[in-house]
C-alpha positions as CSV (number, residue, x, y, z in Angstrom):
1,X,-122.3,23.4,123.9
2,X,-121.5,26.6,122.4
3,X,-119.8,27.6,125.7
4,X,-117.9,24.5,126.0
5,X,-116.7,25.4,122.3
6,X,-115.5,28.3,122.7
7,X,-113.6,27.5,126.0
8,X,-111.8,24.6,124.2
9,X,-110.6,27.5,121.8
10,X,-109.4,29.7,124.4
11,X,-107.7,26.4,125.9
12,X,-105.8,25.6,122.7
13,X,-104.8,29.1,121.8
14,X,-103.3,29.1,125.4
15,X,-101.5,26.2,124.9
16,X,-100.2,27.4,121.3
17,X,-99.0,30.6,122.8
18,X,-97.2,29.3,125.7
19,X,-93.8,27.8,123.3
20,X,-92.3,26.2,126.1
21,X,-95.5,24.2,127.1
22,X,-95.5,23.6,123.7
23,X,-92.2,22.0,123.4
24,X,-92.6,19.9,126.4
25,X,-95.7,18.5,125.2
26,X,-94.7,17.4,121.9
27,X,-90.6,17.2,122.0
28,X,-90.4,16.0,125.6
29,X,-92.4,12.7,124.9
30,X,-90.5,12.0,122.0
31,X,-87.6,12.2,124.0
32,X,-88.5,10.5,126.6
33,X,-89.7,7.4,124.8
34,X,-86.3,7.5,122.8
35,X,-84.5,7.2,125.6
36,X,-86.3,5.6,128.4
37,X,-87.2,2.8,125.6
38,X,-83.6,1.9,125.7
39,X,-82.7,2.2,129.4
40,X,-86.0,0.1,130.8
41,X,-85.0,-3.8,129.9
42,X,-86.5,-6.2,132.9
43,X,-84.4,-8.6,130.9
44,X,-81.4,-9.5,133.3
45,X,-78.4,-9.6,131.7
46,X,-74.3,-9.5,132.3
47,X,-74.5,-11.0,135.7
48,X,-71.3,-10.4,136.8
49,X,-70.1,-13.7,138.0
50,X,-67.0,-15.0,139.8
51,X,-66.2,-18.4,139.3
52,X,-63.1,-20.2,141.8
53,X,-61.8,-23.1,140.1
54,X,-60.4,-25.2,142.6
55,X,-60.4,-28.7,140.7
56,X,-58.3,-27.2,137.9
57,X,-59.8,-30.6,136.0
58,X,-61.0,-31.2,132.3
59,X,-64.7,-31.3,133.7
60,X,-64.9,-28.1,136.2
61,X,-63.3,-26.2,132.6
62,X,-65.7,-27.5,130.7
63,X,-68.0,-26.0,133.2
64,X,-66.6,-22.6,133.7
65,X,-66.6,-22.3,129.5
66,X,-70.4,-22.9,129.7
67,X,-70.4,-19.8,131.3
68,X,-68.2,-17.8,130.1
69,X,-70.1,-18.4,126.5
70,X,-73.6,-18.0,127.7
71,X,-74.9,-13.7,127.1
72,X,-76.1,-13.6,130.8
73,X,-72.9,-13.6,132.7
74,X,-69.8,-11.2,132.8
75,X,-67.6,-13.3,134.7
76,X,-64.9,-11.7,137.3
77,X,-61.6,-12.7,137.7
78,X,-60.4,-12.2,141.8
79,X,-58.9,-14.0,144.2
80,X,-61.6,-15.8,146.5
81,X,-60.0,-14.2,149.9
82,X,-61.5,-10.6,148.7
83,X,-64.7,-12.0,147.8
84,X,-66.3,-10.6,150.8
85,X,-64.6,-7.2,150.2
86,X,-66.0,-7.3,146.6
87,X,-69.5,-8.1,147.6
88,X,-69.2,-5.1,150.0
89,X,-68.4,-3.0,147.5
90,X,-71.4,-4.3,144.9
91,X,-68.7,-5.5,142.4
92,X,-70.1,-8.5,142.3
93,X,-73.7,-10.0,142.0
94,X,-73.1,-14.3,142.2
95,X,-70.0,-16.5,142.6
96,X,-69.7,-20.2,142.3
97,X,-67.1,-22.0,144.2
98,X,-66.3,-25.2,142.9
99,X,-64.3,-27.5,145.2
100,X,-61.3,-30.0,144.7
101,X,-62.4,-33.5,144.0
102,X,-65.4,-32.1,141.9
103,X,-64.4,-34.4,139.0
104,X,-63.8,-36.6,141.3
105,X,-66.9,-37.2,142.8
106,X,-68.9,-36.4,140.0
107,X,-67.3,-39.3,137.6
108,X,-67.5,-41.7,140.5
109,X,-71.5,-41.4,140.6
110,X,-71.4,-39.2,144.2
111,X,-72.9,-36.1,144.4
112,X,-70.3,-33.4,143.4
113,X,-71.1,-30.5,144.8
114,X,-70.3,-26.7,144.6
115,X,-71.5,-23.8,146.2
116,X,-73.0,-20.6,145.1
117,X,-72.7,-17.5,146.9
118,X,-75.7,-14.5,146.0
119,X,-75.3,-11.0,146.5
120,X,-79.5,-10.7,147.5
121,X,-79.6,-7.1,147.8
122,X,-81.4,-7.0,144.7
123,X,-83.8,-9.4,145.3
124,X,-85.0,-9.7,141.6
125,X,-81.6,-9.5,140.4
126,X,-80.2,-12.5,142.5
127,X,-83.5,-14.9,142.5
128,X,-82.9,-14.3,138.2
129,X,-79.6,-15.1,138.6
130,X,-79.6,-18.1,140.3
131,X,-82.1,-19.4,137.7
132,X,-78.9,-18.8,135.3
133,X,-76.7,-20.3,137.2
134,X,-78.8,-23.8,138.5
135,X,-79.7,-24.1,134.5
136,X,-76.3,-23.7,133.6
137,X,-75.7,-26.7,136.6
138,X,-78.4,-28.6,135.0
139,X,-77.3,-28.7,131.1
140,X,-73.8,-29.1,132.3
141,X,-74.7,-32.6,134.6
142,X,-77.5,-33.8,131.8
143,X,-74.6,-33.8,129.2
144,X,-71.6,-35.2,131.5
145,X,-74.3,-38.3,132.6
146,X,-74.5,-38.5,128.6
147,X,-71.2,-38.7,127.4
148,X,-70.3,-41.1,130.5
149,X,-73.2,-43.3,129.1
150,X,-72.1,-43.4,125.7
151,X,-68.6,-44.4,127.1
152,X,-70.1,-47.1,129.5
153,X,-73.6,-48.3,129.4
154,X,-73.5,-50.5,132.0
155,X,-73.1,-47.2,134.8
156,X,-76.6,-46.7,134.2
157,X,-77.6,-47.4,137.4
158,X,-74.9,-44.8,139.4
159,X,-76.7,-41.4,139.6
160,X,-74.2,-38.7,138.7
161,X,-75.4,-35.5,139.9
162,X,-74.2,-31.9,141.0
163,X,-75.3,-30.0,144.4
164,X,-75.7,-26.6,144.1
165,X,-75.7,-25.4,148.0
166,X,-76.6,-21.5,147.8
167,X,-75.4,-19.3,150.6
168,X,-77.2,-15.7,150.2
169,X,-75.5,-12.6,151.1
170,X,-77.6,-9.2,153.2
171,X,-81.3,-10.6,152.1
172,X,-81.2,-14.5,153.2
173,X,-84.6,-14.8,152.2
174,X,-84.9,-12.7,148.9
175,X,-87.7,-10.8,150.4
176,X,-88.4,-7.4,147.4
177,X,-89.1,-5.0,150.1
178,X,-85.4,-5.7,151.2
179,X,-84.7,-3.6,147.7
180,X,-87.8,-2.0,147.2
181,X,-88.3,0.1,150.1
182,X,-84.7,1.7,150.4
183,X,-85.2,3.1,147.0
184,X,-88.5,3.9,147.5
185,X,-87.9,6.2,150.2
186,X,-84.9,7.6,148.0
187,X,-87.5,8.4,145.3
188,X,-90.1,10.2,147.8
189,X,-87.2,12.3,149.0
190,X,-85.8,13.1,145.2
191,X,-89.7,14.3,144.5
192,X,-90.6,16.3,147.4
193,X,-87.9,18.6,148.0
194,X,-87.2,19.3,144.0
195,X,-90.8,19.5,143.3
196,X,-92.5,21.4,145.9
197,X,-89.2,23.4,146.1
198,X,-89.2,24.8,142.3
199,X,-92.8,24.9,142.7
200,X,-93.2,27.4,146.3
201,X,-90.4,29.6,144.0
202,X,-92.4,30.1,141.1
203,X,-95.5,30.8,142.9
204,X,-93.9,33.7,144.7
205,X,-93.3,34.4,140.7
206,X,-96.4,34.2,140.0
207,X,-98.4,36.8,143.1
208,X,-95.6,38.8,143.0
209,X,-94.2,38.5,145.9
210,X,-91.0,37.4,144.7
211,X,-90.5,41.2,143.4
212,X,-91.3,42.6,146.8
213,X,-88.9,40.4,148.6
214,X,-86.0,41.1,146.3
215,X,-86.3,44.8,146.8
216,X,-85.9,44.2,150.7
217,X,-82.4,44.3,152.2
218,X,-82.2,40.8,152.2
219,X,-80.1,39.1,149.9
220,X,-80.5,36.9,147.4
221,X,-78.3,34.2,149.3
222,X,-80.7,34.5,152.5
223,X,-83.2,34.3,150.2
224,X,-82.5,30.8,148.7
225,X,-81.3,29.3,152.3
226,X,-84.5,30.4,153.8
227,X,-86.2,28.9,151.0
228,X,-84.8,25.8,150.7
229,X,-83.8,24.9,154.5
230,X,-87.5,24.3,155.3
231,X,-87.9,21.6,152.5
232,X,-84.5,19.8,153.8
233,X,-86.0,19.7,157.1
234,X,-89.6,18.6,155.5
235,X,-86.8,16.0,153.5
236,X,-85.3,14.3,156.3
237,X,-88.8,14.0,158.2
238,X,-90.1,12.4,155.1
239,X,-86.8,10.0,155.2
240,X,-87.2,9.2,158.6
241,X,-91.0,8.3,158.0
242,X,-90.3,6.1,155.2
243,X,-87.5,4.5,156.8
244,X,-89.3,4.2,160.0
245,X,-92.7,2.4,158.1
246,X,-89.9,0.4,156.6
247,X,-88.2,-1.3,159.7
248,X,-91.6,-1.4,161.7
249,X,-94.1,-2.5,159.3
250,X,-91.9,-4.1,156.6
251,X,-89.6,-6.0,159.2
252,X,-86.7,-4.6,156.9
253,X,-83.4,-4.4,159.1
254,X,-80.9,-1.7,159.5
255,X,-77.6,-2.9,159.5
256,X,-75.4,0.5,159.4
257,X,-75.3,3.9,161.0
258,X,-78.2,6.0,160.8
259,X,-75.7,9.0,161.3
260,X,-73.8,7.8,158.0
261,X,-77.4,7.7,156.4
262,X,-77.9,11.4,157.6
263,X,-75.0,12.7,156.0
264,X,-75.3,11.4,152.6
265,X,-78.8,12.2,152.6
266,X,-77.6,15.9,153.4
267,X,-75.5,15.7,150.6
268,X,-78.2,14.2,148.1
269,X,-80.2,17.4,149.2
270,X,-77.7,19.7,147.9
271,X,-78.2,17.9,144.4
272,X,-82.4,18.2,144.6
273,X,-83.2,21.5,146.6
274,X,-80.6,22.7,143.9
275,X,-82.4,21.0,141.2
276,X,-85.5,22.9,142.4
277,X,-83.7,25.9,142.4
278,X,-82.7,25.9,139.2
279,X,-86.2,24.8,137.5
280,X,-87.6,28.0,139.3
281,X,-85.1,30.0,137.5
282,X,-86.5,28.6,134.0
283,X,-90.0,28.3,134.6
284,X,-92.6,31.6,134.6
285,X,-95.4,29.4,135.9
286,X,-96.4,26.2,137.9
287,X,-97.2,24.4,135.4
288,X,-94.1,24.9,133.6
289,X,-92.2,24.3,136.7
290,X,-93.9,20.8,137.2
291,X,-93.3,19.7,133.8
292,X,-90.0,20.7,133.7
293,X,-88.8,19.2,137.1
294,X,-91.1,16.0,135.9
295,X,-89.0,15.8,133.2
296,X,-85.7,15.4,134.5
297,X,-87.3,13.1,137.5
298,X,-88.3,10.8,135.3
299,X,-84.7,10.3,133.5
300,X,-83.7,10.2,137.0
301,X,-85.6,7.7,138.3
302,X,-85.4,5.5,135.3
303,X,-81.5,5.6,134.8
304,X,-81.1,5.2,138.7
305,X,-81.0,1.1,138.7
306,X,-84.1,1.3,140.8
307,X,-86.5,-0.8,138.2
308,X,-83.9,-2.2,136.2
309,X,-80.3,-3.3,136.2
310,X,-78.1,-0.6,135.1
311,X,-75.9,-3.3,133.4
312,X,-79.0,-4.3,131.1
313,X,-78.7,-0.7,129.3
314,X,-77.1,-0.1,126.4
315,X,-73.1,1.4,127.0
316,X,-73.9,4.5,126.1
317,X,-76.6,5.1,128.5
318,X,-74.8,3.1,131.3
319,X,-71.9,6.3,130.9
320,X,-74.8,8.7,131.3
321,X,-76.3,7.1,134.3
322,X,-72.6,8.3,136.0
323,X,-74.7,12.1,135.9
324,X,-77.5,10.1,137.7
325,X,-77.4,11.8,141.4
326,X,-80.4,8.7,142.4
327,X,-78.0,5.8,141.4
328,X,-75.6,6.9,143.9
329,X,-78.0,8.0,146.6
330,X,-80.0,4.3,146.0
331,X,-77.0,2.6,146.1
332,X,-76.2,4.4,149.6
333,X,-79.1,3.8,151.3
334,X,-79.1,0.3,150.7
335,X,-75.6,-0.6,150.9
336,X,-76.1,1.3,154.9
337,X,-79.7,-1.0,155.0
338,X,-78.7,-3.9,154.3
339,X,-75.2,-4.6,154.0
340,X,-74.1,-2.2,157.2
341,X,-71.8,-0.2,154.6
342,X,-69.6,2.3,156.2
343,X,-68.0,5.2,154.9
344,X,-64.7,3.8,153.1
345,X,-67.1,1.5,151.8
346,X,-69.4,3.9,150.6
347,X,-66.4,6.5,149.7
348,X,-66.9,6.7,145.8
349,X,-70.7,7.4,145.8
350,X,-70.0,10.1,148.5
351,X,-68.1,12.1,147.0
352,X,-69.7,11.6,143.7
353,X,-72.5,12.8,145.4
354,X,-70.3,15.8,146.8
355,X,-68.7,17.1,143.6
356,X,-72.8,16.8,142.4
357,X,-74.0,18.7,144.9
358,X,-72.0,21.1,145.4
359,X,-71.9,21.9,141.3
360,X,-76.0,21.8,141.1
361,X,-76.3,24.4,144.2
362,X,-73.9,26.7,143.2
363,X,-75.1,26.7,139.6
364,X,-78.8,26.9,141.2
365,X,-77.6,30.1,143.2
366,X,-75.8,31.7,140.1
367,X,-78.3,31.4,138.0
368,X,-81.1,32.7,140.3
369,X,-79.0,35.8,141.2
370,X,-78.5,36.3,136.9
371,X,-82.8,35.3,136.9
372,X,-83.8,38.0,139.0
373,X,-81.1,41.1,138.2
């Protein structure tokens, strides 16, 4: 016991005299449970809704103001002709259509009915949704049989009732892997080539052969490319194995181009080999490397829309998810999964990811030149 004791000592008076393990084992869960406590809500809110009015009658308003005063919904005004342009896009998660005659048929004891259209890429998102929406239905036909019973107790027996016929969008059957996987195989990418990238670096810190090879003529550029090349190759074979296990096992389709796919992954590598880069650059060990990359990965992943609707976050955090390189990478690969996106499509998360890219590699390269003069 006496051993173990003093070992423990040792252990702690490690710990105290490393500061930067310090700070990240005190400060960064602090942090972390500030933020993330905010950002993670599997409460679905601001749905954002379309609603086409073609009855233009007392009841379909009556209607549409039920949901414009219920919290869930952020309803969308646009022309129903660029509704399929919209849902492309991901600028919209539900519509309802409601038809002439719905008043109509509704106050003559038919079935009135409407339709609802789902945007079922995000399967959780879109069955939740269409909860809303039917209760919404519900309420709205239990207190329009009311009222026409108070006016007119002898319509007892005529059944007035509202059909809700759904028409999902990209996931028919609302099957989660549909939304699940993509990301998933996003998130294995992100991990892999920051992590194991920031961590080979500092090992070469740490045996000293980092020294040896900066005192040979190659240069510091070489350097990083020959450093970081391998793990976008190891990237993209990781990609392809998810993706692959994805199709074949998961019986998840690919509707887009696989060369499209390719090329955005290339430039979300940019964004985590650089990432890696520049954790090497701040860490002395592998330890601090890992908690440091671990760190920002979390944010990352949190903040990316992958477990929870980015709309559910409060507005600040919802700005800072725009720094997120994951929420335009997830919403990539599934756009090109299961909507068939193309590039135009897909143009504004490109070259988001572009400008990030590009900015985190050549501040990762900067940085390590300054790190080891």
């Amino acid at each position: 016991m006496s051993v173990i004791r003093h070992f423990v000592k040792k252990e702690f008076r490690q710990v105290f005299r490393d500061k930067q393990m310090l700070r990240m084992l005190l400060i960064v869960p602090i942090v972390q449970l500030i933020v993330l406590g905010n950002a993670i809500n599997l409460d679905v809110k601001h749905v954002r809704l379309a609603i086409f009015d073609h009855d233009h009658s007392e009841v379909s308003r009556d209607l549409l103001s039920r949901f414009r005063s219920s919290d869930y919904f952020d309803i969308i005004l646009a022309d129903q002709s660029k509704l399929s342009a919209l849902m492309d896009r991901g600028k919209i998660d539900i519509s309802v259509v409601i038809p002439e005659g719905f008043a109509r048929d509704l106050g003559s004891g038919s079935t009135a009915k409407a339709q609802l259209i789902v945007d079922a890429q995000n399967s959780n998102l879109a069955g939740i949704a269409t909860g809303y929406v039917n209760g919404v239905f519900g309420s709205f036909q239990e207190d329009f049989r009311n009222r026409m019973l108070e006016k007119n107790p002898d319509i007892k027996s005529k059944i007035h009732s509202v059909e809700v016929v759904s028409r999902v969008f990209y996931n028919p059957e609302m099957n989660t892997y549909f939304a699940t996987i993509p990301g998933i195989a996003v998130l294995l990418l992100t991990i892999i080539t920051t992590l194991i990238n920031a961590l080979n670096i500092v090992r070469e810190k740490e045996i000293g052969t980092l020294e040896q090879l900066m005192v040979t003529p190659i240069s510091k550029f070489q350097f990083v490319m020959g450093k970081s090349l391998p793990f976008a190759i190891l990237g993209y074979i990781e990609l392809a194995i998810a993706l692959a296990v994805g199709m074949l096992w998961f019986k998840i389709p690919f509707a887009g181009s696989f060369l499209l796919l390719a090329f955005s992954a290339a430039l979300f590598l940019m964004t985590t080999l650089g990432a890696g880069l520049l954790v090497s650059t701040v860490a002395q060990t592998q330890q601090q490397a890992l908690f440091t990359a671990w760190f920002f990965l979390v944010f990352c992943i949190i903040m990316s829309g992958f477990l929870t609707p980015i709309e559910n976050m409060p507005t600040a955090l919802q700005y800072l998810t725009y720094l997120d390189p994951l929420r335009y990478m997830i919403k990539v690969t599934r756009g090109i999964f299961l909507k068939g996106s193309t590039f135009f499509d897909l143009k504004y998360e490109l070259a988001a990811m572009a400008i990030y890219g590009t900015a985190m590699f050549a501040l990762a390269i900067f940085r390590f030149r300054k790190s080891t003069t």
